[in-house]
mmCIF file as Biopython writes it, N, C-alpha, C and O atoms, coordinates in Angstrom:
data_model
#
loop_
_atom_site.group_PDB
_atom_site.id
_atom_site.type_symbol
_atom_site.label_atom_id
_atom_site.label_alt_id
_atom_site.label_comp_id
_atom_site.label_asym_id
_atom_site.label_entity_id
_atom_site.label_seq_id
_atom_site.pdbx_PDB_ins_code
_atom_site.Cartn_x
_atom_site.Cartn_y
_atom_site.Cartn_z
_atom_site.occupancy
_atom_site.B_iso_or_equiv
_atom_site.auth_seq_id
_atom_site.auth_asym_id
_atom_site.pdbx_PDB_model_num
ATOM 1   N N  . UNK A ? 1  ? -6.813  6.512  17.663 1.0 0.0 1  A 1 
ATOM 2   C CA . UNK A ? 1  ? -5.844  7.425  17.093 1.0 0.0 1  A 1 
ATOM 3   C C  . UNK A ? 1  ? -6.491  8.210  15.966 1.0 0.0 1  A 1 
ATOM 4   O O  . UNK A ? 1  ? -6.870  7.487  15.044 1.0 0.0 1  A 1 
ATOM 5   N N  . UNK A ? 2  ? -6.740  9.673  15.790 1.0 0.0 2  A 1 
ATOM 6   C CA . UNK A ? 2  ? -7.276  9.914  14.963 1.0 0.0 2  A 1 
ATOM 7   C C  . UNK A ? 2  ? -5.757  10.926 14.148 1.0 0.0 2  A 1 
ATOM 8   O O  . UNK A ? 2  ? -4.748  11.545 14.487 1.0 0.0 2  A 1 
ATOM 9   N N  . UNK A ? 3  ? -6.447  10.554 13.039 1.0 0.0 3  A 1 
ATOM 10  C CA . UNK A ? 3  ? -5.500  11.421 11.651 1.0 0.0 3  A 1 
ATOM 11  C C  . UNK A ? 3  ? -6.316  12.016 10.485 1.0 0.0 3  A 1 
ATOM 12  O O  . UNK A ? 3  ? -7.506  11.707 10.425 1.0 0.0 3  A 1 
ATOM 13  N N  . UNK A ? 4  ? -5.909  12.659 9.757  1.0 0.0 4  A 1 
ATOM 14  C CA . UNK A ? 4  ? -5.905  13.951 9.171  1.0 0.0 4  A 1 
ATOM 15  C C  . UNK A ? 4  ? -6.592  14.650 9.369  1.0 0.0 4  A 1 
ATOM 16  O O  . UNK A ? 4  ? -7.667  14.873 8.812  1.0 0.0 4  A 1 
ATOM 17  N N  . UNK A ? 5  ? -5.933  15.312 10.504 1.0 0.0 5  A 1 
ATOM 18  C CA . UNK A ? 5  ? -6.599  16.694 11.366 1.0 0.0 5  A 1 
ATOM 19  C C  . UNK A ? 5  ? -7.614  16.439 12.283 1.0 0.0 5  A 1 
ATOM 20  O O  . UNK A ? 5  ? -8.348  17.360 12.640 1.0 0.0 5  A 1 
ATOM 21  N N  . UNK A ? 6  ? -7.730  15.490 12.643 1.0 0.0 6  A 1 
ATOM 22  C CA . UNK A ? 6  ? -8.533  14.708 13.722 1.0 0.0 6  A 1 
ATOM 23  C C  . UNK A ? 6  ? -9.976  14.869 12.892 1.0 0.0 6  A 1 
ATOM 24  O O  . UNK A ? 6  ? -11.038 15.202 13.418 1.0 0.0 6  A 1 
ATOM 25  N N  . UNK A ? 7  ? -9.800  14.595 11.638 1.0 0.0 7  A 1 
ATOM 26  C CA . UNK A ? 7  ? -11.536 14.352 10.905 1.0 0.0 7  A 1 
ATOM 27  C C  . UNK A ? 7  ? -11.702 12.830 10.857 1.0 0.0 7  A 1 
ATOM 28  O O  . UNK A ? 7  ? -12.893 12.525 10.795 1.0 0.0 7  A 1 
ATOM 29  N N  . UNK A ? 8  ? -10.982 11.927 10.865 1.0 0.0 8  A 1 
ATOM 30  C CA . UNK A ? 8  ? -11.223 10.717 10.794 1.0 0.0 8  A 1 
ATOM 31  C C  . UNK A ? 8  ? -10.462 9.832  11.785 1.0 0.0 8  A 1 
ATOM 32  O O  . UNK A ? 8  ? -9.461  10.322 12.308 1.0 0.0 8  A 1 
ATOM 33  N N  . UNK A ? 9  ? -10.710 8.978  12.001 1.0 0.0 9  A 1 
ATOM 34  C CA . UNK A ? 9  ? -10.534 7.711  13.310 1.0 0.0 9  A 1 
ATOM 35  C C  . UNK A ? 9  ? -9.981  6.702  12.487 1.0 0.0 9  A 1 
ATOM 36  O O  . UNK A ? 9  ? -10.431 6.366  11.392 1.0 0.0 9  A 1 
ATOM 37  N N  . UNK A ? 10 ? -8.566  6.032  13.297 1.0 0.0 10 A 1 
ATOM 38  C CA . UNK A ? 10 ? -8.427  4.640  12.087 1.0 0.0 10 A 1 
ATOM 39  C C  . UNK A ? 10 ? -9.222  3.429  13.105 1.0 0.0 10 A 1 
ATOM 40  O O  . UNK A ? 10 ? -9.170  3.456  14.335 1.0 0.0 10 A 1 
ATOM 41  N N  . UNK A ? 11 ? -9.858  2.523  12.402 1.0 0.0 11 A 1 
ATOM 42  C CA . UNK A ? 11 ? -10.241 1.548  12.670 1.0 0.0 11 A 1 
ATOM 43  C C  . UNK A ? 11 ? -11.815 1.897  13.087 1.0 0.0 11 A 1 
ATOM 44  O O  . UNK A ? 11 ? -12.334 1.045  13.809 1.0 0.0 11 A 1 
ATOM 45  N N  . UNK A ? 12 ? -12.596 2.976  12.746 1.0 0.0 12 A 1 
ATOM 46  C CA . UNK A ? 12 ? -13.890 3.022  12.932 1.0 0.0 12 A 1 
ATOM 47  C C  . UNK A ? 12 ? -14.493 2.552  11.320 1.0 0.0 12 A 1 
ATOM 48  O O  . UNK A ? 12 ? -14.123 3.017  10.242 1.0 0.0 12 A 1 
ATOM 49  N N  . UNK A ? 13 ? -15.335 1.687  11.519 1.0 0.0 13 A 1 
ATOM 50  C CA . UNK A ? 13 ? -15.861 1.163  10.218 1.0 0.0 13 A 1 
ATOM 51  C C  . UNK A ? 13 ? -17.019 1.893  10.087 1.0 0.0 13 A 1 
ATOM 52  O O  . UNK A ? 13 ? -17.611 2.482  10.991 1.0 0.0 13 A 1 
ATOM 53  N N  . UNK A ? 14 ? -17.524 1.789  8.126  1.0 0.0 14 A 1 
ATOM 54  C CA . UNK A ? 14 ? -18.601 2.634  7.782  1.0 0.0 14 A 1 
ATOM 55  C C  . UNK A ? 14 ? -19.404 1.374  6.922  1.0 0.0 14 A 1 
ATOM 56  O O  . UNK A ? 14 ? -18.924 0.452  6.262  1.0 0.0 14 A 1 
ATOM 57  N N  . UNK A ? 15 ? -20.899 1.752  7.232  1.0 0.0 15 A 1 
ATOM 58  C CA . UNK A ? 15 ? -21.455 0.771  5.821  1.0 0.0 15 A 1 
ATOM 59  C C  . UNK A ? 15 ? -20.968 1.608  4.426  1.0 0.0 15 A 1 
ATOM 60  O O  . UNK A ? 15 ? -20.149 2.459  4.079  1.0 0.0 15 A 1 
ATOM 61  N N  . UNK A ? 16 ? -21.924 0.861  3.940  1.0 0.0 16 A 1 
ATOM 62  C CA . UNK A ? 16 ? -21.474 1.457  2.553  1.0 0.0 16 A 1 
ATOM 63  C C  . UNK A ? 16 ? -22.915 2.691  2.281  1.0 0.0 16 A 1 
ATOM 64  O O  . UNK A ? 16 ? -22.896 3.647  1.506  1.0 0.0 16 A 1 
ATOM 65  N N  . UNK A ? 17 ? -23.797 2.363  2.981  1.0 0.0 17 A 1 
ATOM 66  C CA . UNK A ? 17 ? -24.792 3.540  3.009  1.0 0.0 17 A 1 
ATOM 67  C C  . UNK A ? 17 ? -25.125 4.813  3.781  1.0 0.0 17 A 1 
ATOM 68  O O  . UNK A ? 17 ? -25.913 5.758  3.755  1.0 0.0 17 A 1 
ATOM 69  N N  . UNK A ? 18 ? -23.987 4.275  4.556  1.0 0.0 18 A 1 
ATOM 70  C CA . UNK A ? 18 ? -23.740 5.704  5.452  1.0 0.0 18 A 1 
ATOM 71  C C  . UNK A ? 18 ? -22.605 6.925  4.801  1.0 0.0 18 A 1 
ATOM 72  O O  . UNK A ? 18 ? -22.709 8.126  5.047  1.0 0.0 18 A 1 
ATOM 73  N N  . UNK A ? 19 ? -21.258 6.157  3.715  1.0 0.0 19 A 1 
ATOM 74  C CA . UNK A ? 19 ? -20.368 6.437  3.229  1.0 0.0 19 A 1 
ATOM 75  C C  . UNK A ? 19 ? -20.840 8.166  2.932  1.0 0.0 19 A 1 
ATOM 76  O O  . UNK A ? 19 ? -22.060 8.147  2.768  1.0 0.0 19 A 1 
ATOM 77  N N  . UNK A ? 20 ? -20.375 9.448  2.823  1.0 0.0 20 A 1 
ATOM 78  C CA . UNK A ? 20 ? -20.900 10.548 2.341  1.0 0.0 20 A 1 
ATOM 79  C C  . UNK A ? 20 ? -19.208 11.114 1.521  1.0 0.0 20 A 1 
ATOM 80  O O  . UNK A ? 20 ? -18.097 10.806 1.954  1.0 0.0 20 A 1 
ATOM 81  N N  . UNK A ? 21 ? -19.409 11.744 0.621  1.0 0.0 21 A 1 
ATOM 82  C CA . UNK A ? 21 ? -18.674 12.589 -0.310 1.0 0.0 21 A 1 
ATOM 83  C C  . UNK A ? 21 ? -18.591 14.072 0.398  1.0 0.0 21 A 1 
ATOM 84  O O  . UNK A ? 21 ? -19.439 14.802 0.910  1.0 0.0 21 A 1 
ATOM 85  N N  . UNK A ? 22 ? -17.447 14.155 0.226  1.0 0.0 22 A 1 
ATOM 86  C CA . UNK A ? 22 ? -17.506 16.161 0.709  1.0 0.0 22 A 1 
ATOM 87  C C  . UNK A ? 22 ? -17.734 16.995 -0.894 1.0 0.0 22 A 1 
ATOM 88  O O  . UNK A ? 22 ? -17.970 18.173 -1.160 1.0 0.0 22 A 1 
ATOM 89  N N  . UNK A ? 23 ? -17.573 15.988 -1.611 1.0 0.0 23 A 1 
ATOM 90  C CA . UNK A ? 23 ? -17.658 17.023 -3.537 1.0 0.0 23 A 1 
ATOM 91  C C  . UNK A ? 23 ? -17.117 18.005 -2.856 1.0 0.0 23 A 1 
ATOM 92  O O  . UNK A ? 23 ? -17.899 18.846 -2.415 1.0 0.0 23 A 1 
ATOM 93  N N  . UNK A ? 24 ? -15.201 18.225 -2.498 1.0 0.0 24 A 1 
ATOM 94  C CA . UNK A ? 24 ? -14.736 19.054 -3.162 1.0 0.0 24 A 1 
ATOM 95  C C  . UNK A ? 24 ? -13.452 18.684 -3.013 1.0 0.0 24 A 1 
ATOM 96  O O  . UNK A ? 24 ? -13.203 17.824 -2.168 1.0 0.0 24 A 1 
ATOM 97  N N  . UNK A ? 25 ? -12.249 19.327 -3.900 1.0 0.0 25 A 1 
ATOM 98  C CA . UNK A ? 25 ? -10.917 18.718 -3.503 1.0 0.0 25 A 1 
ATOM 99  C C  . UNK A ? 25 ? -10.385 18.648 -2.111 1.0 0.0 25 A 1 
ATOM 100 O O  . UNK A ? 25 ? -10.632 19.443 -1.205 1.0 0.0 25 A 1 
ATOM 101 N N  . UNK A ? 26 ? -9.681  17.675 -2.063 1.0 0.0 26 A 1 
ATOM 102 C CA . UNK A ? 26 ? -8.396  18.034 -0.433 1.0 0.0 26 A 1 
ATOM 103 C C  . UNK A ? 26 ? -7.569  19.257 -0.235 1.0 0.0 26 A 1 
ATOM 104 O O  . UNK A ? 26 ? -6.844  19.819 -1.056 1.0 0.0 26 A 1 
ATOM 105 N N  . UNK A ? 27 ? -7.724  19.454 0.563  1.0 0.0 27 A 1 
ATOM 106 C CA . UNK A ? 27 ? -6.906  20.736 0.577  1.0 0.0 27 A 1 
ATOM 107 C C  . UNK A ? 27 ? -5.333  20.404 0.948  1.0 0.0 27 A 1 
ATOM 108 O O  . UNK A ? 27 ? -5.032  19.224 1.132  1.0 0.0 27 A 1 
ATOM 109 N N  . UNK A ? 28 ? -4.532  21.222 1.037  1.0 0.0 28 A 1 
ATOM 110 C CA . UNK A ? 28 ? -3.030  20.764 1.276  1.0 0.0 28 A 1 
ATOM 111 C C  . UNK A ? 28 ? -2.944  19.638 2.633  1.0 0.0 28 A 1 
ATOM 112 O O  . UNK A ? 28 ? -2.625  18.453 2.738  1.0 0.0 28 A 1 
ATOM 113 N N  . UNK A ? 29 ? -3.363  20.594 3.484  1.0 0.0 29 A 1 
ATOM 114 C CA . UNK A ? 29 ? -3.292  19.701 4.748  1.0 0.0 29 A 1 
ATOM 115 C C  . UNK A ? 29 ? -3.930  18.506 5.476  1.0 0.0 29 A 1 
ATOM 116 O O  . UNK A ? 29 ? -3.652  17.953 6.540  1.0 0.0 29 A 1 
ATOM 117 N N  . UNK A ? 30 ? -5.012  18.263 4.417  1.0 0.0 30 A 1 
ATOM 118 C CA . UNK A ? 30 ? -5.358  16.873 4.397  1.0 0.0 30 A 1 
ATOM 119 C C  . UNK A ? 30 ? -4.488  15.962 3.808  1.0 0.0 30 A 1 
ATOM 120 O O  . UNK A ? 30 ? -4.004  14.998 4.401  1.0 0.0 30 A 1 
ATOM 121 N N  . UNK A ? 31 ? -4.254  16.307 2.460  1.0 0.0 31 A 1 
ATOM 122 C CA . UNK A ? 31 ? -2.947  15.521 1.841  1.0 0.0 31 A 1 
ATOM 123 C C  . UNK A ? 31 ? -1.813  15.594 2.561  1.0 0.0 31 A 1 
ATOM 124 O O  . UNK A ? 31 ? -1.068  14.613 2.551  1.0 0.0 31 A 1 
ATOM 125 N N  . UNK A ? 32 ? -1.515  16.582 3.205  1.0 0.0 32 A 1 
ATOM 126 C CA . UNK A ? 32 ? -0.376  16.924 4.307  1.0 0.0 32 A 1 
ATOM 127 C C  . UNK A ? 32 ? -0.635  15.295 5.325  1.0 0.0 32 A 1 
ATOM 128 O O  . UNK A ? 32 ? 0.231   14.426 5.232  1.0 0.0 32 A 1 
ATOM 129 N N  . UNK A ? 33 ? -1.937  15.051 6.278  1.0 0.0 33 A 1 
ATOM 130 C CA . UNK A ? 33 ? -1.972  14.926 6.661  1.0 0.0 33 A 1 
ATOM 131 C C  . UNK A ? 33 ? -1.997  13.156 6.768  1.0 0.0 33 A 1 
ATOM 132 O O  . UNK A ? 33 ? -1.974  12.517 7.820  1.0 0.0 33 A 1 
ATOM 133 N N  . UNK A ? 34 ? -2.050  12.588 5.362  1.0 0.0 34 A 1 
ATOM 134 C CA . UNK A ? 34 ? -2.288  11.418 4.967  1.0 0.0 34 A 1 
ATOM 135 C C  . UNK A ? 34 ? -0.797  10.818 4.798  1.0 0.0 34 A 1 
ATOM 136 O O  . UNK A ? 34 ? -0.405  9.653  4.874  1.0 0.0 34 A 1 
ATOM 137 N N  . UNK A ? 35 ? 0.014   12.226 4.501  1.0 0.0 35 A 1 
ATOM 138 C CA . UNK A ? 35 ? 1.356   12.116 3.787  1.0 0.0 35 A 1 
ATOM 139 C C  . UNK A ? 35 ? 2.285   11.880 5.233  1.0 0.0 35 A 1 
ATOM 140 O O  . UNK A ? 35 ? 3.301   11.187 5.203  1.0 0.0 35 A 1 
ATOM 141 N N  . UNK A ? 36 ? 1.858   12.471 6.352  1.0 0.0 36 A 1 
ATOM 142 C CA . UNK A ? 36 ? 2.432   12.532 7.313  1.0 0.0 36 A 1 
ATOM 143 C C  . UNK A ? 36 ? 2.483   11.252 8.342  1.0 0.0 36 A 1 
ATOM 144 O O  . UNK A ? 36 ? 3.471   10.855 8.960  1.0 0.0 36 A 1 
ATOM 145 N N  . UNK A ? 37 ? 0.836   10.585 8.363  1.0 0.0 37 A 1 
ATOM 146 C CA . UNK A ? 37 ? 0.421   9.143  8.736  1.0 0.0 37 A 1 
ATOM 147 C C  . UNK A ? 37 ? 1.427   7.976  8.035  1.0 0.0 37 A 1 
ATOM 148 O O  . UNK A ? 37 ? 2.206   7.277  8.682  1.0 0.0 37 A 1 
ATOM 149 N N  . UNK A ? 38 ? 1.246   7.922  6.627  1.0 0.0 38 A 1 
ATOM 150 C CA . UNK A ? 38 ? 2.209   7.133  5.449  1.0 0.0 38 A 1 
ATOM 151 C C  . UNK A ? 38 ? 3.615   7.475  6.304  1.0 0.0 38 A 1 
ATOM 152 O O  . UNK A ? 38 ? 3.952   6.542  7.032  1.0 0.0 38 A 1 
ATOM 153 N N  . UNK A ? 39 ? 4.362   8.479  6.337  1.0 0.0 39 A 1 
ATOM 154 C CA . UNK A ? 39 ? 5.972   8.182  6.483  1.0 0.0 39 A 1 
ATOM 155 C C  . UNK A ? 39 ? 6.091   8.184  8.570  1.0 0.0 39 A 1 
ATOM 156 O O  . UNK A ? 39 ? 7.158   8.307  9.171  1.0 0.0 39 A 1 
ATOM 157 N N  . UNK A ? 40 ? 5.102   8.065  9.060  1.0 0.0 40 A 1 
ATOM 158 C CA . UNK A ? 40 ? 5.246   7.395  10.585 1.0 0.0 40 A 1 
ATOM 159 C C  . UNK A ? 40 ? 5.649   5.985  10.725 1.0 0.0 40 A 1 
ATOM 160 O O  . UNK A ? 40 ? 5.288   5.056  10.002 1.0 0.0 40 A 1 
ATOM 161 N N  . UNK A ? 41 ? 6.484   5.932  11.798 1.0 0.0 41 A 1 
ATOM 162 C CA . UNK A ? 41 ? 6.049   4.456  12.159 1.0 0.0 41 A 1 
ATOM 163 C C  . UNK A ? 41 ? 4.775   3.697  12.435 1.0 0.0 41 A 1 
ATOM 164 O O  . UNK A ? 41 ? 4.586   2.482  12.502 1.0 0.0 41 A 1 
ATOM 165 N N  . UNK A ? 42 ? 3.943   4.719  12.579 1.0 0.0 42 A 1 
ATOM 166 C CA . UNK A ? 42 ? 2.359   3.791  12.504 1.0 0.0 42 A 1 
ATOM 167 C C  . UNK A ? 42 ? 1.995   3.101  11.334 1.0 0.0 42 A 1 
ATOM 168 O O  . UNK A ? 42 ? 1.389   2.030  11.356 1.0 0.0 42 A 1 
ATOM 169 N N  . UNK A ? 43 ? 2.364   3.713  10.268 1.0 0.0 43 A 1 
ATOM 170 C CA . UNK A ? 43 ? 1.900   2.617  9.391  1.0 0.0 43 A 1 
ATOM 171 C C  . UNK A ? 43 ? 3.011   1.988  8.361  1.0 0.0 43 A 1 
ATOM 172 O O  . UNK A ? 43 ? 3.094   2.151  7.144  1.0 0.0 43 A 1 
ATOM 173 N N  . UNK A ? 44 ? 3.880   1.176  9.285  1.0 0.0 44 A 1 
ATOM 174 C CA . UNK A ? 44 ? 5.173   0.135  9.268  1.0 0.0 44 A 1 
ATOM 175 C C  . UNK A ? 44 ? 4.169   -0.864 8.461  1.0 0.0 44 A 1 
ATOM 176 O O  . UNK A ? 44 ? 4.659   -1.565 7.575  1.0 0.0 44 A 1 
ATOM 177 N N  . UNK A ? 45 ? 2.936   -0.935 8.713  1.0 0.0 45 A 1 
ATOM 178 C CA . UNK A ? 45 ? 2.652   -2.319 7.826  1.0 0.0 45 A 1 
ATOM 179 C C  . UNK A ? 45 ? 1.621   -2.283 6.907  1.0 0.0 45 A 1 
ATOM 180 O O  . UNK A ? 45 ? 0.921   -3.235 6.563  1.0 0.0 45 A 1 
ATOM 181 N N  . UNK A ? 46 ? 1.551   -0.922 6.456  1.0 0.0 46 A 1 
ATOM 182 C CA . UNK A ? 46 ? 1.020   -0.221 4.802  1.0 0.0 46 A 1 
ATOM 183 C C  . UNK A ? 46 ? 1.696   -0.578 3.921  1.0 0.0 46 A 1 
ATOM 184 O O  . UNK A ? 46 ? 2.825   -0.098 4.029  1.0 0.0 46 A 1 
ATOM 185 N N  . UNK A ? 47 ? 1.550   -1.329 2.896  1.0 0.0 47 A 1 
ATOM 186 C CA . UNK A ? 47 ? 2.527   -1.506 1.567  1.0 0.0 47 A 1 
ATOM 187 C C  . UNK A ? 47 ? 1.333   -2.254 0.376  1.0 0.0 47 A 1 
ATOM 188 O O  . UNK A ? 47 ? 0.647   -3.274 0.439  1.0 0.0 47 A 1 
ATOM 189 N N  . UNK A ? 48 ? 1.477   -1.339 -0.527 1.0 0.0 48 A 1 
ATOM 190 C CA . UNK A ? 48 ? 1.212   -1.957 -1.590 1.0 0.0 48 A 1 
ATOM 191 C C  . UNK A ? 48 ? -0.092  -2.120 -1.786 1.0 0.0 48 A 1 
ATOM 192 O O  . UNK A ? 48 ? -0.603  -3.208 -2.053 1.0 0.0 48 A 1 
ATOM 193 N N  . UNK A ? 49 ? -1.004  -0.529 -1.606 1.0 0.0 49 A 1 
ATOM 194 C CA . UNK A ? 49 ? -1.832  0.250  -1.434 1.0 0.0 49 A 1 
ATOM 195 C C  . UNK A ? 49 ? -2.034  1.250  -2.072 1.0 0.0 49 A 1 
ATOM 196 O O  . UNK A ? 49 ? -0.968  1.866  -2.083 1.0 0.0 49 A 1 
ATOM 197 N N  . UNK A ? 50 ? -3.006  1.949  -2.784 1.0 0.0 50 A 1 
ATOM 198 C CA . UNK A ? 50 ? -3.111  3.165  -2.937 1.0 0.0 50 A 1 
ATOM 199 C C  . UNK A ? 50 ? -4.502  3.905  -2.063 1.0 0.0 50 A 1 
ATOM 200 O O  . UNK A ? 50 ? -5.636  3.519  -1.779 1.0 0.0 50 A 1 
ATOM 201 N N  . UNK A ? 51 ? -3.905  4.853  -1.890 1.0 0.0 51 A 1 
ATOM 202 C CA . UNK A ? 51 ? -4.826  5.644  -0.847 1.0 0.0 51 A 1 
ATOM 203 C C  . UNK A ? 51 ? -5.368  6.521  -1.573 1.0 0.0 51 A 1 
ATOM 204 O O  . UNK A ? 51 ? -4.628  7.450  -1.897 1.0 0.0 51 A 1 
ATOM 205 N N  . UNK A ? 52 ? -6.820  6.553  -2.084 1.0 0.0 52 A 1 
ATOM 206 C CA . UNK A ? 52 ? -7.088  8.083  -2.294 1.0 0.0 52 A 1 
ATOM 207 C C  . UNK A ? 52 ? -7.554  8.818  -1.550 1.0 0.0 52 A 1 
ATOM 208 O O  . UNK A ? 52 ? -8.283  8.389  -0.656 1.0 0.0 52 A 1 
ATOM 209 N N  . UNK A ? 53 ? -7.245  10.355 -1.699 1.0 0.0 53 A 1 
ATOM 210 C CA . UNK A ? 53 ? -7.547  11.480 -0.946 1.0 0.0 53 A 1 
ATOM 211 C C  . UNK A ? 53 ? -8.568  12.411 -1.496 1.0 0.0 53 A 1 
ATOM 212 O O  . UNK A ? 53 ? -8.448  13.607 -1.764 1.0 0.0 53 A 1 
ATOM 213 N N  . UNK A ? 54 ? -9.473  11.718 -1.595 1.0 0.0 54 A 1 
ATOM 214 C CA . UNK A ? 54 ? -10.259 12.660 -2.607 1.0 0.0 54 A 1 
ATOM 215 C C  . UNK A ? 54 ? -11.615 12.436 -1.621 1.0 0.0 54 A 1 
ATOM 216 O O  . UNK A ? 54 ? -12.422 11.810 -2.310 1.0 0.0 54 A 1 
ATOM 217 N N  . UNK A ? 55 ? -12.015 12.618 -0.686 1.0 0.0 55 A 1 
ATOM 218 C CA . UNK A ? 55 ? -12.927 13.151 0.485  1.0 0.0 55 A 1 
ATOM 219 C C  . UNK A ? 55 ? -14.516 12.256 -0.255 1.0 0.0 55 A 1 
ATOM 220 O O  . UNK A ? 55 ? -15.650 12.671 -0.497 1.0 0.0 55 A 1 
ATOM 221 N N  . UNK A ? 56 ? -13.894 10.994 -0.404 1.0 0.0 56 A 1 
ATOM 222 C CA . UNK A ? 56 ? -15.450 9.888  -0.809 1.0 0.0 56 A 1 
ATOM 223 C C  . UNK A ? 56 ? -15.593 9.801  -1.871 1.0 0.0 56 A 1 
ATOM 224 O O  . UNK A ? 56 ? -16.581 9.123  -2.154 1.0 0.0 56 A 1 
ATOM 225 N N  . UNK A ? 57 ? -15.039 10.194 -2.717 1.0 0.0 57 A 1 
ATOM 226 C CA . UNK A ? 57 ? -15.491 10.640 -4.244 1.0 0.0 57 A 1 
ATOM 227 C C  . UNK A ? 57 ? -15.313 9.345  -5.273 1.0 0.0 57 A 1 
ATOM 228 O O  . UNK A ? 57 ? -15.822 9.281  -6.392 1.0 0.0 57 A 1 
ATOM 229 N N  . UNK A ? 58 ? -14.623 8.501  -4.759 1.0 0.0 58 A 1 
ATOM 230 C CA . UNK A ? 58 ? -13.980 7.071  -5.634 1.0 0.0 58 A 1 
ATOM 231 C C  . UNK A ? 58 ? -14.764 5.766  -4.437 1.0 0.0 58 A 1 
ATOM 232 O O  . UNK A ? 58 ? -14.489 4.575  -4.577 1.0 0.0 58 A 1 
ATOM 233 N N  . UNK A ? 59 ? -15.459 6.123  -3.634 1.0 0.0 59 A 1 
ATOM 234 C CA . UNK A ? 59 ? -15.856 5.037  -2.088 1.0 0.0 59 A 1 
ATOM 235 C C  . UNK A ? 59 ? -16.934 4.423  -2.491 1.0 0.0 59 A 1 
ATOM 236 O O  . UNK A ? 59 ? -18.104 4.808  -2.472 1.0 0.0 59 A 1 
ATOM 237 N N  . UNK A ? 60 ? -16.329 3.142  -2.971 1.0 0.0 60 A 1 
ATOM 238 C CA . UNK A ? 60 ? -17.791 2.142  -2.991 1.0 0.0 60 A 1 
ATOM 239 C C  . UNK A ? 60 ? -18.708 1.795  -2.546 1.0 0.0 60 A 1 
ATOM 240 O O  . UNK A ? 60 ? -19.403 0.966  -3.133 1.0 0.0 60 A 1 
#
């Protein structure tokens, strides 16, 4: 199933040395698009999480 805007895949894993930053803000419709995943029934069993949308910039 891919979401926000078909740039990312849920359940494909990353090392942590492959991880890359876009260095620059989200644009609406990425946040659109995170915002839209959050109030689906797909993610009925998200709680008590924060998601950032900031394209790698906080990714350990």
């Amino acid at each position: 199933m891919a979401v926000l805007g078909g740039s990312a895949t849920v359940g494909t894993a990353t090392s942590a040395g492959s991880r890359r930053s876009t260095s620059r803000p989200a644009t609406p419709e990425e946040i659109a698009g995170v915002v839209a995943f959050l109030s689906s029934d797909d993610a009925g069993f998200v709680a008590g999480v924060t998601i950032p949308i900031d394209g790698g910039l906080t990714a350990k």
